[in-house]
C-alpha positions as CSV (number, residue, x, y, z in Angstrom):
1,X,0.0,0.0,0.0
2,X,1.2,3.5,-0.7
3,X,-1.0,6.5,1.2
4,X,-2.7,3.9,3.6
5,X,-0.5,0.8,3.3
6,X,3.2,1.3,2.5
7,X,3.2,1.5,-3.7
8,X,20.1,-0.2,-23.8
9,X,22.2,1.4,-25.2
10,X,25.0,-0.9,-23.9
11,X,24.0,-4.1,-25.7
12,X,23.8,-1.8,-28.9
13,X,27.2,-0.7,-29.0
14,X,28.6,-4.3,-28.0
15,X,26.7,-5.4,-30.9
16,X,28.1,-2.7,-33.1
17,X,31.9,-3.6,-31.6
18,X,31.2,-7.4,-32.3
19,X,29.9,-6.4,-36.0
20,X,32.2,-4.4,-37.1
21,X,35.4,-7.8,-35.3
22,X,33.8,-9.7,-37.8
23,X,34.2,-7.8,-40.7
24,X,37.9,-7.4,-40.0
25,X,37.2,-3.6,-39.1
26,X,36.2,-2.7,-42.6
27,X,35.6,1.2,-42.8
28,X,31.5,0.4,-43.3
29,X,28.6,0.5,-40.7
30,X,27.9,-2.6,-38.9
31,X,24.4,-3.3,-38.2
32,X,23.4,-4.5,-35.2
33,X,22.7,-8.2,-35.5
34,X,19.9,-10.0,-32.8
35,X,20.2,-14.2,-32.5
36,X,17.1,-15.5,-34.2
37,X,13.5,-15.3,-32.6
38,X,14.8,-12.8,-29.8
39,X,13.0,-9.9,-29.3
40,X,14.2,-6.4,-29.2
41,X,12.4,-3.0,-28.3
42,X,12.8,-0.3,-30.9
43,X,16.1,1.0,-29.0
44,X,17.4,-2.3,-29.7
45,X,17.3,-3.0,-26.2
46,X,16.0,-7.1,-24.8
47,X,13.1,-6.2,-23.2
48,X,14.0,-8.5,-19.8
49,X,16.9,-5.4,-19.1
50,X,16.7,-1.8,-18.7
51,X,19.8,0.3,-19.5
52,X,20.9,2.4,-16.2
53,X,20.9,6.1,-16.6
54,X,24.1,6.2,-14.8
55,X,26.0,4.6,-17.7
56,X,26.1,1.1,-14.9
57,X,25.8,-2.5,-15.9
58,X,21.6,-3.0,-17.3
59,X,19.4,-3.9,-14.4
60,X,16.5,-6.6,-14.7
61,X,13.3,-4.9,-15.2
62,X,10.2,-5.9,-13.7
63,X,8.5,-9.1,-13.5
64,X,5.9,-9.2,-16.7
65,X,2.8,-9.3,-15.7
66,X,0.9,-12.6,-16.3
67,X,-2.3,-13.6,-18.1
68,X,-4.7,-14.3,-15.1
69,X,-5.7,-13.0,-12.0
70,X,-4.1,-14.3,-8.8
71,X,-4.4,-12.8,-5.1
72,X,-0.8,-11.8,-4.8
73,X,1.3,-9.6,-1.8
74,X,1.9,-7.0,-4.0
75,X,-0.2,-7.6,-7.1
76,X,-2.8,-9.3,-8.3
77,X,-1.2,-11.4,-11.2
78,X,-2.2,-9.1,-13.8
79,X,-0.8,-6.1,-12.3
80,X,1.6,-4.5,-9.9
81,X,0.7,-2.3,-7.0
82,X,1.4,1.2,-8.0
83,X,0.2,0.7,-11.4
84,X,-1.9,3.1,-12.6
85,X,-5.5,3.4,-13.3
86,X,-6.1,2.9,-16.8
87,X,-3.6,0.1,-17.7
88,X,-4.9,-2.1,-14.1
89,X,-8.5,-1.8,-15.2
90,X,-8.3,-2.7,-19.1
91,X,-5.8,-5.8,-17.7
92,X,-8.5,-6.7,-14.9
93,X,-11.7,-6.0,-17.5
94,X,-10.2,-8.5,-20.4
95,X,-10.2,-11.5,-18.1
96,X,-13.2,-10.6,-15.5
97,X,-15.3,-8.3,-18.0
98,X,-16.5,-4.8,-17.6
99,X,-17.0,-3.6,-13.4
100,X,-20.1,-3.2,-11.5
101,X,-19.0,-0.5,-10.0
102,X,-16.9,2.2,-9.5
103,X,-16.7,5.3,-6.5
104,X,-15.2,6.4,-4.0
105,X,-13.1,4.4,-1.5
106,X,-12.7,4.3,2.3
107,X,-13.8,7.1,3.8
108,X,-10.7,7.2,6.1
109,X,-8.5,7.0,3.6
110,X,-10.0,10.4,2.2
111,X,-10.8,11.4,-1.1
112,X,-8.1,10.4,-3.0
113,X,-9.2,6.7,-2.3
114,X,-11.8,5.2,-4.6
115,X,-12.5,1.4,-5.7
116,X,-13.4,-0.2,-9.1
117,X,-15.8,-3.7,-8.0
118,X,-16.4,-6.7,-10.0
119,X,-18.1,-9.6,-8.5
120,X,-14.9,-11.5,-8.3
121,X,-13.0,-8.8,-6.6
122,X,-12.6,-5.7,-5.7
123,X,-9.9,-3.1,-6.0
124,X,-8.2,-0.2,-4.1
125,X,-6.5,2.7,-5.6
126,X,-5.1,5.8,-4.0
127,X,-4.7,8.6,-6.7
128,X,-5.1,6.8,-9.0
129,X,-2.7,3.7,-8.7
130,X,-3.1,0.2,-7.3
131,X,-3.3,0.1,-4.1
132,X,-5.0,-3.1,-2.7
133,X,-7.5,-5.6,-3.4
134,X,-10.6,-7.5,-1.3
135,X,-12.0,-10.4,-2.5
136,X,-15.4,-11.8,-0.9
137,X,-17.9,-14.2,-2.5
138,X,-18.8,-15.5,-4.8
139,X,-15.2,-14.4,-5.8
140,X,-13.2,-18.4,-7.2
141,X,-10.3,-16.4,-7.0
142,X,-6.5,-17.9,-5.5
143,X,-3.5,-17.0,-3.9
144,X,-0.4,-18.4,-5.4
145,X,-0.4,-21.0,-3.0
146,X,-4.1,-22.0,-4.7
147,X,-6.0,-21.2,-1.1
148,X,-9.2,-19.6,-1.4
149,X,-12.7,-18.9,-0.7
150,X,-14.2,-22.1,1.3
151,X,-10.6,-23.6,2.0
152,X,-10.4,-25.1,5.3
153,X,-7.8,-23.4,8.2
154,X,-6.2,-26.3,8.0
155,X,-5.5,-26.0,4.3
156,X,-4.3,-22.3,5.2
157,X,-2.0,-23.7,7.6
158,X,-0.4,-26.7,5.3
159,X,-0.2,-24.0,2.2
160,X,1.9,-21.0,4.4
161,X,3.1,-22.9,7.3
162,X,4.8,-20.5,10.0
163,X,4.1,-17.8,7.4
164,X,0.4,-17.8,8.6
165,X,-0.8,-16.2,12.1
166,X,-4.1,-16.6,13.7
167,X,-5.8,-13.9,14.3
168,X,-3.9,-12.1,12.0
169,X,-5.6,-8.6,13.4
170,X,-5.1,-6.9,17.1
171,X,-7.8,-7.3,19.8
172,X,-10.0,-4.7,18.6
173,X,-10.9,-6.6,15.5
174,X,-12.7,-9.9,15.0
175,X,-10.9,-12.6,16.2
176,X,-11.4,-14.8,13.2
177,X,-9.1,-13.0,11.0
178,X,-5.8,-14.3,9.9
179,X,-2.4,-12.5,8.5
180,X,0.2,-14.2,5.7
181,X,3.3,-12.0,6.0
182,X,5.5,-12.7,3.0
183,X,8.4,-13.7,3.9
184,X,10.5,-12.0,0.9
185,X,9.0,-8.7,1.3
186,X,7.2,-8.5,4.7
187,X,3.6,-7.6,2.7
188,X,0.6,-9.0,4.2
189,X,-2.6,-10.6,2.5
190,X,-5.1,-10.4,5.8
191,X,-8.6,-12.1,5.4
192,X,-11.4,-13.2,7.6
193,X,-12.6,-16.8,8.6
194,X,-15.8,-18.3,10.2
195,X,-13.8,-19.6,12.8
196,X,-10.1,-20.5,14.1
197,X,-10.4,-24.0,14.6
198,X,-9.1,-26.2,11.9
199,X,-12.1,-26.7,10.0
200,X,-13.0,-23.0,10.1
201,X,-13.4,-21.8,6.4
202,X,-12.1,-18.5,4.9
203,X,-14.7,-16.1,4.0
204,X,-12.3,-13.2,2.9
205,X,-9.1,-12.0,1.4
206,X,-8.6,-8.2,1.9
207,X,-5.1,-6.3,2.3
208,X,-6.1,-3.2,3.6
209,X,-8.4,-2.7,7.2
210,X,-9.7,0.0,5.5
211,X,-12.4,-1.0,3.2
């Protein structure tokens, strides 16, 4: 979470350097050559790196984002958090369809907070970028560990192990609540259960207490 919850030119002239090797350093133009079926941006660039502007080594760029939607720590499988607006909802409406709704957010969070709601999930942004998600029924949506609506405690506990703490809100909230912490970025997905015994079922996925 942002506001409420924490949002090549190098490989070019190597190419050009290697080119011109080959042709004994003939006084012509090398063009830069690319090994069959790899794709390049128009700068020439491979799309898995992003040139430095400090004239340092290329850094990997960004995980790409992938085809369906999965209840992530810091994304929902289609997008990242701190993505904005437009590019999160036309990724969200080609797999779940056009929302059901669209308005302001929690009223805590203040204006700049407003939701976009499909029946399979809702989400949070704060001007105007990804911010968080909920995700209640009759939502068939997964975390990446495949747990989800209707799963068993038990099943929460064999999927996250340690990773998983019940209740995962303090005493002022509902008891029945429980809190995966990722253990590579310390995010949280929180959700809600019907109870805490083993056989209590999850009845939500939210990452934000502000709703």
């Amino acid at each position: 979470m942002t506001a409420g919850r924490r949002r090549s030119t190098l490989g070019v002239i190597a190419l050009f350097v290697l080119a011109a090797c080959s042709n004994g350093g003939g006084g012509g133009t090398a063009e830069p050559t690319t090994a069959p079926g790899a794709a390049t941006s128009s700068s020439g660039a491979s799309p898995s790196t992003t040139a430095a502007g400090d004239g340092s080594s290329p850094t990997s760029a960004p995980p790409a984002a992938s085809a369906t939607i999965v209840l992530g720590f810091e994304s929902i499988g289609v997008a990242r958090f701190g993505e904005p607006r437009a590019d999160v909802l036309a990724r969200v409406s080609a797999v779940l369809g056009a929302p059901e709704l669209e308005g302001p957010g929690c009223e805590l969070a203040g204006p700049a907070a407003t939701i976009i709601r499909w029946p399979q999930l809702t989400l949070e942004l704060t001007d105007g970028v990804l911010d968080g998600y909920s995700a209640r029924p009759p939502s068939t949506l997964e975390t990446e560990a495949g747990i989800g609506l209707g799963d068993s405690v038990a099943d929460l506990r064999a999927a996250y192990g340690p990773d998983v703490v019940i209740p995962g809100l303090p005493p002022e909230f509902d008891e029945n609540t429980f809190a995966i912490t990722s253990a590579a970025s310390g995010s949280e997905i929180l959700g809600g259960l019907s109870s805490t015994d083993d056989d209590g079922v999850i009845q939500s996925f939210f990452t934000s207490v502000c709703e």
